[in-house]
MMTF fields as JSON, N, C-alpha, C and O atoms, coordinates in Angstrom:
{
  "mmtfVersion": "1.0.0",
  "mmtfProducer": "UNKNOWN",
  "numBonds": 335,
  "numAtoms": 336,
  "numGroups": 84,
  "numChains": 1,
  "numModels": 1,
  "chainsPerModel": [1],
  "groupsPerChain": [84],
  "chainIdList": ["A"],
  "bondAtomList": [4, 2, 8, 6, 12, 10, 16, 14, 20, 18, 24, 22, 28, 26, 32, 30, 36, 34, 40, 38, 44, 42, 48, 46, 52, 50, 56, 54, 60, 58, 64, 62, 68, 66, 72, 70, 76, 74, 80, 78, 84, 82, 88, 86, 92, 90, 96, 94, 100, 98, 104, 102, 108, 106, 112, 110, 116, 114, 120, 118, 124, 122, 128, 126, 132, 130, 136, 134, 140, 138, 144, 142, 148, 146, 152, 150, 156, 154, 160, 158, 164, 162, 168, 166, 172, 170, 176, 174, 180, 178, 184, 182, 188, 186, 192, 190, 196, 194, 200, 198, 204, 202, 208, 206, 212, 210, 216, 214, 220, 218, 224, 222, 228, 226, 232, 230, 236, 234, 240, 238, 244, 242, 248, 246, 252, 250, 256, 254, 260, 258, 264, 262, 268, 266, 272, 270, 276, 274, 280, 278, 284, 282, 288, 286, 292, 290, 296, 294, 300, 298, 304, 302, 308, 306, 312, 310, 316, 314, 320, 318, 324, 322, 328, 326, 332, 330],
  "bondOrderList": [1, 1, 1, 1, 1, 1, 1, 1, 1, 1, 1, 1, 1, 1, 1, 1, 1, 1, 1, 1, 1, 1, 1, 1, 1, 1, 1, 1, 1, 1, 1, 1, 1, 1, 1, 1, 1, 1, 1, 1, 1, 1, 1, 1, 1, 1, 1, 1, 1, 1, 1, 1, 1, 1, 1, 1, 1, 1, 1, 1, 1, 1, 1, 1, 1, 1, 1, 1, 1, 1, 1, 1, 1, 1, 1, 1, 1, 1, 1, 1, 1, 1, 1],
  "groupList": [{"groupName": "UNK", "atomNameList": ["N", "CA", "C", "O"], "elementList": ["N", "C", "C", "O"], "formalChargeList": [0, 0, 0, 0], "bondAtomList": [1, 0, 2, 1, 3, 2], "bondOrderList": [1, 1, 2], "singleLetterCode": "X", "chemCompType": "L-PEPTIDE LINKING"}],
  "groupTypeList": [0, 0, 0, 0, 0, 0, 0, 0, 0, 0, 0, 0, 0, 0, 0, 0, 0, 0, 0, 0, 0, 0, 0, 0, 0, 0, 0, 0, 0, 0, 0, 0, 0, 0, 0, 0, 0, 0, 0, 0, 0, 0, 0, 0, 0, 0, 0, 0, 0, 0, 0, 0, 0, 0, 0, 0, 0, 0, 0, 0, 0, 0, 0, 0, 0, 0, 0, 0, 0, 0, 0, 0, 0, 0, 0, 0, 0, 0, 0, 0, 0, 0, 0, 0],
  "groupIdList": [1, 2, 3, 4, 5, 6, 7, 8, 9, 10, 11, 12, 13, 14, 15, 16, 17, 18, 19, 20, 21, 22, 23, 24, 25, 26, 27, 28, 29, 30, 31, 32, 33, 34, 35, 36, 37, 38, 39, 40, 41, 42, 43, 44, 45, 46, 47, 48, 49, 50, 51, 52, 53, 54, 55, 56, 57, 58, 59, 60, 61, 62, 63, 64, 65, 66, 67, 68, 69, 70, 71, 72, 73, 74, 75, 76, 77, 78, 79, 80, 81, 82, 83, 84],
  "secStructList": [7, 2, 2, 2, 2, 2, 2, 2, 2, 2, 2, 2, 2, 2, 2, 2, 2, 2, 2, 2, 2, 2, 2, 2, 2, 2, 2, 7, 7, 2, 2, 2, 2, 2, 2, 2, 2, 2, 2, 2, 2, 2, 2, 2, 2, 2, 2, 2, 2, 2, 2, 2, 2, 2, 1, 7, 1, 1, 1, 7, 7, 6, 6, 2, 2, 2, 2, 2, 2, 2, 2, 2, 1, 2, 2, 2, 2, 6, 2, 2, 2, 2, 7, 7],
  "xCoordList": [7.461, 7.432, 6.863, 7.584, 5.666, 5.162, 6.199, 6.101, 7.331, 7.975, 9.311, 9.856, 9.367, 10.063, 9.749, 10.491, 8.493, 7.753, 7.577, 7.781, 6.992, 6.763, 8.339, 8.273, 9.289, 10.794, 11.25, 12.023, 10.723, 11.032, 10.192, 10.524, 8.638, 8.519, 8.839, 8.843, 9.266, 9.576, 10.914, 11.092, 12.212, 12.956, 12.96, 13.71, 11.786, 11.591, 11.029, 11.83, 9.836, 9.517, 10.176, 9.816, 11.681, 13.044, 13.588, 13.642, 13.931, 14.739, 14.306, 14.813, 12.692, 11.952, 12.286, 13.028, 11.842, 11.969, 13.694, 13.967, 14.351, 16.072, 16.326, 16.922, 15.534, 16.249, 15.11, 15.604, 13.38, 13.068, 13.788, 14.077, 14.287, 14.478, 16.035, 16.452, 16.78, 18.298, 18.055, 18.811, 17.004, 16.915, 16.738, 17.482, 15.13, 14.92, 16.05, 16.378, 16.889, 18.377, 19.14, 19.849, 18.77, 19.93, 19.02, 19.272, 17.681, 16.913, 15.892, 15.332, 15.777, 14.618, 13.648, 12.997, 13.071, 11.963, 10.852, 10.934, 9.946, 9.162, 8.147, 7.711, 7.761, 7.185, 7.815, 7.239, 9.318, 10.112, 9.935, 9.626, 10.108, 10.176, 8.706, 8.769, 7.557, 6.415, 6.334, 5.273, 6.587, 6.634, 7.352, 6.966, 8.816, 9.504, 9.408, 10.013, 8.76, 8.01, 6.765, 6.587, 5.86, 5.285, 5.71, 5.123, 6.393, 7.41, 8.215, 8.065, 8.943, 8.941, 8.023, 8.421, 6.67, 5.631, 5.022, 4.38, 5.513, 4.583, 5.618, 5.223, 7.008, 8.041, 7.806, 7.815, 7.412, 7.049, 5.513, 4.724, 5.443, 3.814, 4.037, 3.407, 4.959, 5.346, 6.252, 5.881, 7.127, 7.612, 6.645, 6.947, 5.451, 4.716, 3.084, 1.97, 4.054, 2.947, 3.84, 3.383, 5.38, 6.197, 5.889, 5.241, 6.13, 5.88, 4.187, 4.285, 3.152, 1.822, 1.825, 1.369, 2.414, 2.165, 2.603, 1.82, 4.541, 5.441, 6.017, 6.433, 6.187, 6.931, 6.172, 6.31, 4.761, 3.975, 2.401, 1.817, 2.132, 0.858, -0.168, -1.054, 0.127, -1.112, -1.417, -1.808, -1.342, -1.069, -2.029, -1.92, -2.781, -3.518, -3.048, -3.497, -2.365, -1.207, -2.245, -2.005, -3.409, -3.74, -4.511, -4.48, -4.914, -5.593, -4.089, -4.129, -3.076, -1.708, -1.726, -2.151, -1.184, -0.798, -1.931, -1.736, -3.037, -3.775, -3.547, -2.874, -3.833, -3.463, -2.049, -1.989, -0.938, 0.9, 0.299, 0.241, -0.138, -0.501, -1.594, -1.541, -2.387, -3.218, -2.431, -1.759, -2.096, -0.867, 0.407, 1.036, 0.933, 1.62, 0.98, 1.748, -0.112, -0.995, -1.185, -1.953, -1.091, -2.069, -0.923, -1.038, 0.519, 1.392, 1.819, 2.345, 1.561, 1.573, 0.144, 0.578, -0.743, -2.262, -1.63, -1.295, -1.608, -0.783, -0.033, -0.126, 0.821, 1.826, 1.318, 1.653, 0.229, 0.137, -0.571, 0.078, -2.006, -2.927, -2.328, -2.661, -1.472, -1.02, 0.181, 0.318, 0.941, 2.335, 2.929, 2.967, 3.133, 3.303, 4.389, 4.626],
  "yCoordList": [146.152, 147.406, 147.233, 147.599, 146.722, 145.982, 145.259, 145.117, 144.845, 144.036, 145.363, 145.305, 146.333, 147.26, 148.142, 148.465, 148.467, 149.029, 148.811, 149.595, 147.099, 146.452, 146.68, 147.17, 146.379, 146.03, 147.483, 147.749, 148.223, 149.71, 150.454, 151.494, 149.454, 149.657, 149.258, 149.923, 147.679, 147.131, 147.495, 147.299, 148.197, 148.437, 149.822, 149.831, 151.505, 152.286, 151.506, 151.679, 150.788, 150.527, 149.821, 149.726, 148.946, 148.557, 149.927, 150.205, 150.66, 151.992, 152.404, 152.363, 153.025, 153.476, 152.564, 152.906, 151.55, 150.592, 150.748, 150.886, 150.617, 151.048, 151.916, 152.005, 153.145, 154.594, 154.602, 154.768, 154.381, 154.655, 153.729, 154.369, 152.612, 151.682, 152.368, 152.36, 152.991, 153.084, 154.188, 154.194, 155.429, 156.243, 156.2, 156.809, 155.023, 154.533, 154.28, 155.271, 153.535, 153.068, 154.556, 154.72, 155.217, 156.549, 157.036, 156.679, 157.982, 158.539, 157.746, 158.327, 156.597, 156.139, 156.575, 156.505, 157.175, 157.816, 156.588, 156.275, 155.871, 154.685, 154.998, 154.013, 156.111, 155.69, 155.651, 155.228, 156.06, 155.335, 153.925, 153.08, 153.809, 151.815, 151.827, 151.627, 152.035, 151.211, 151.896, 151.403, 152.582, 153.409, 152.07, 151.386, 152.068, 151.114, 149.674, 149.049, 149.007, 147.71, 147.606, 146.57, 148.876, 149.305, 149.023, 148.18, 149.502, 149.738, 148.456, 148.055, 147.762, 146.442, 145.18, 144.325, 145.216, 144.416, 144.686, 143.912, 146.297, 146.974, 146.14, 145.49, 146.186, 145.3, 144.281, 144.061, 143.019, 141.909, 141.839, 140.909, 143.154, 142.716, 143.151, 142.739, 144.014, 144.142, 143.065, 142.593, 142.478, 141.367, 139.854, 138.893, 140.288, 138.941, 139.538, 139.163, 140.638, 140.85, 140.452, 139.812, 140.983, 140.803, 139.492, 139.242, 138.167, 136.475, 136.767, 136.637, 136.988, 137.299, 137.27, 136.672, 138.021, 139.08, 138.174, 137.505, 137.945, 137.914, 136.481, 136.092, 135.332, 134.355, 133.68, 133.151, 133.692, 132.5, 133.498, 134.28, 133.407, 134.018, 133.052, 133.252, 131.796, 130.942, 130.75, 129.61, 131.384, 131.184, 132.439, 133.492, 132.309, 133.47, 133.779, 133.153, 134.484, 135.301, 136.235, 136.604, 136.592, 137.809, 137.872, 138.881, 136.972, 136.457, 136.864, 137.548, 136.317, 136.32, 138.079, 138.714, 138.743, 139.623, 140.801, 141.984, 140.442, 141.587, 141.372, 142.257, 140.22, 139.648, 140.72, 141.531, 140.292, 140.986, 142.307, 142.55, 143.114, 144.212, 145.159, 146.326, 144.187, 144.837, 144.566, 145.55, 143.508, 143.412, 144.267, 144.555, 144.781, 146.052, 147.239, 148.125, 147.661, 149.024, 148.695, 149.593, 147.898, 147.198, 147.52, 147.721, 147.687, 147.478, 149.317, 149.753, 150.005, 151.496, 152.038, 153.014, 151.901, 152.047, 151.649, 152.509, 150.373, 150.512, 151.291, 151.328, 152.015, 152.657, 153.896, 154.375, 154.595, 155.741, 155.627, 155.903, 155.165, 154.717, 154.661, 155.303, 153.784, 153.026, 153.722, 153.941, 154.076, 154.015, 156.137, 157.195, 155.936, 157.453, 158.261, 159.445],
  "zCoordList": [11.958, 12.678, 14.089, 15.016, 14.366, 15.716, 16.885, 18.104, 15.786, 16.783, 17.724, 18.827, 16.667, 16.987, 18.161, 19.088, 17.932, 18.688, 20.173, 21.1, 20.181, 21.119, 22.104, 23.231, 21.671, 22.389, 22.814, 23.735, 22.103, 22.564, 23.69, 24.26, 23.965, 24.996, 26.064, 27.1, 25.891, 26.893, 27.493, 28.696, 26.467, 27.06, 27.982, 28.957, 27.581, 27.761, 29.502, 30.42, 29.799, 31.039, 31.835, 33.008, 31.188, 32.079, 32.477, 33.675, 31.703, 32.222, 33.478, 34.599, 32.796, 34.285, 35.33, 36.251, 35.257, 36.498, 37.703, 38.895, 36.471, 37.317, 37.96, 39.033, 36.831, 37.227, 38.686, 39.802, 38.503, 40.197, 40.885, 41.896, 41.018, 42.192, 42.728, 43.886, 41.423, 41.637, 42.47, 43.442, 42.413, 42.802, 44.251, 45.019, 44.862, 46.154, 46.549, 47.201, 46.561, 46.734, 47.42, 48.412, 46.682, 47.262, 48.144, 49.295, 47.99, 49.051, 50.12, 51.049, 49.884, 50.835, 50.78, 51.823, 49.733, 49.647, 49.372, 48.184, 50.0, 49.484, 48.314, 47.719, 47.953, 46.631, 45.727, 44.725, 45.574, 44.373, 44.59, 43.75, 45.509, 45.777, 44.901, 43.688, 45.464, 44.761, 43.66, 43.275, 42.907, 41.359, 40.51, 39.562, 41.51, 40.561, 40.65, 39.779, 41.539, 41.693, 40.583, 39.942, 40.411, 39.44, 37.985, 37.307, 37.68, 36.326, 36.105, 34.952, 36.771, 37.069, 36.569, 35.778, 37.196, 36.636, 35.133, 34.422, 34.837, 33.603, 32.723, 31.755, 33.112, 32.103, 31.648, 30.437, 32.988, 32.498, 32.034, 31.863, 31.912, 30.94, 29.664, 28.69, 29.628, 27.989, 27.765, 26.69, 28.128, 27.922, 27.282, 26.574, 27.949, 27.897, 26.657, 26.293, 26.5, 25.216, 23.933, 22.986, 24.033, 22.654, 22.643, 21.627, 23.585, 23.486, 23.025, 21.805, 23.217, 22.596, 21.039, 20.064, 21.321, 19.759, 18.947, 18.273, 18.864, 18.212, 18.296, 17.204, 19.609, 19.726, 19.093, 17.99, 20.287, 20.281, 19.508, 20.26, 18.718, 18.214, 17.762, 16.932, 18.543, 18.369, 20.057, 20.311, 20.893, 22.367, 22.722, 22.092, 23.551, 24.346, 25.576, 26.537, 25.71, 26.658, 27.451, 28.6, 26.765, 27.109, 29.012, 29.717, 29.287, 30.671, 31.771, 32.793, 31.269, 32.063, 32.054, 33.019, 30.781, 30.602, 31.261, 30.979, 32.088, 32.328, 33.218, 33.746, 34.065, 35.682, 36.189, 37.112, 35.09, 35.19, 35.835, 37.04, 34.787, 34.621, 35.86, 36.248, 36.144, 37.464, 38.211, 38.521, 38.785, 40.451, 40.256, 41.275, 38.85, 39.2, 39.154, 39.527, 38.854, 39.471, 40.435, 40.779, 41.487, 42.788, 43.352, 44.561, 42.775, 43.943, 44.084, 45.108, 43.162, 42.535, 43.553, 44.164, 43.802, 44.117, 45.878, 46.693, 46.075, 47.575, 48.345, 49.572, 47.602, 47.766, 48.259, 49.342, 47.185, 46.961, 48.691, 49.7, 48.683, 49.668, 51.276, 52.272, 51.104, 52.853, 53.085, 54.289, 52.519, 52.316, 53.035, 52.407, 53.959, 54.424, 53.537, 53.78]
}
């Protein structure tokens, strides 16, 4: 059930990621850009939790997977901050 779970988030935070970037794409609006650069990194951190959890579960992923995870709030947090 975990593994279900896990892939259903990761595919739920691919969606997000498309639908803001596809969206930046049409309006130029830049915090879709950093929302979906955001959503983007949140992917490959759920990505690199299912390999955690599920591939490799003798492997400590978890040092990577927080690092993933802050530099896409960092790039979400930029955005909001600098970004007119």
């Amino acid at each position: 059930m975990a593994a279900v779970i896990y892939t259903l988030c990761t595919l739920t935070s691919l969606l997000c990621a498309v639908l803001l970037l596809r969206s930046y794409l049409k309006s130029k609006y830049r915090l879709l850009y950093w929302a979906g650069l955001c959503f983007a990194g949140l992917t490959l951190n759920n990505m690199l939790l299912v390999a955690d959890k599920l591939l490799f579960p003798n492997w400590d992923l978890f040092p990577l997977r927080v690092t993933v995870g802050f530099l896409a709030l960092c790039f979400f947090l930029y955005g909001l901050i600098f970004d007119e």
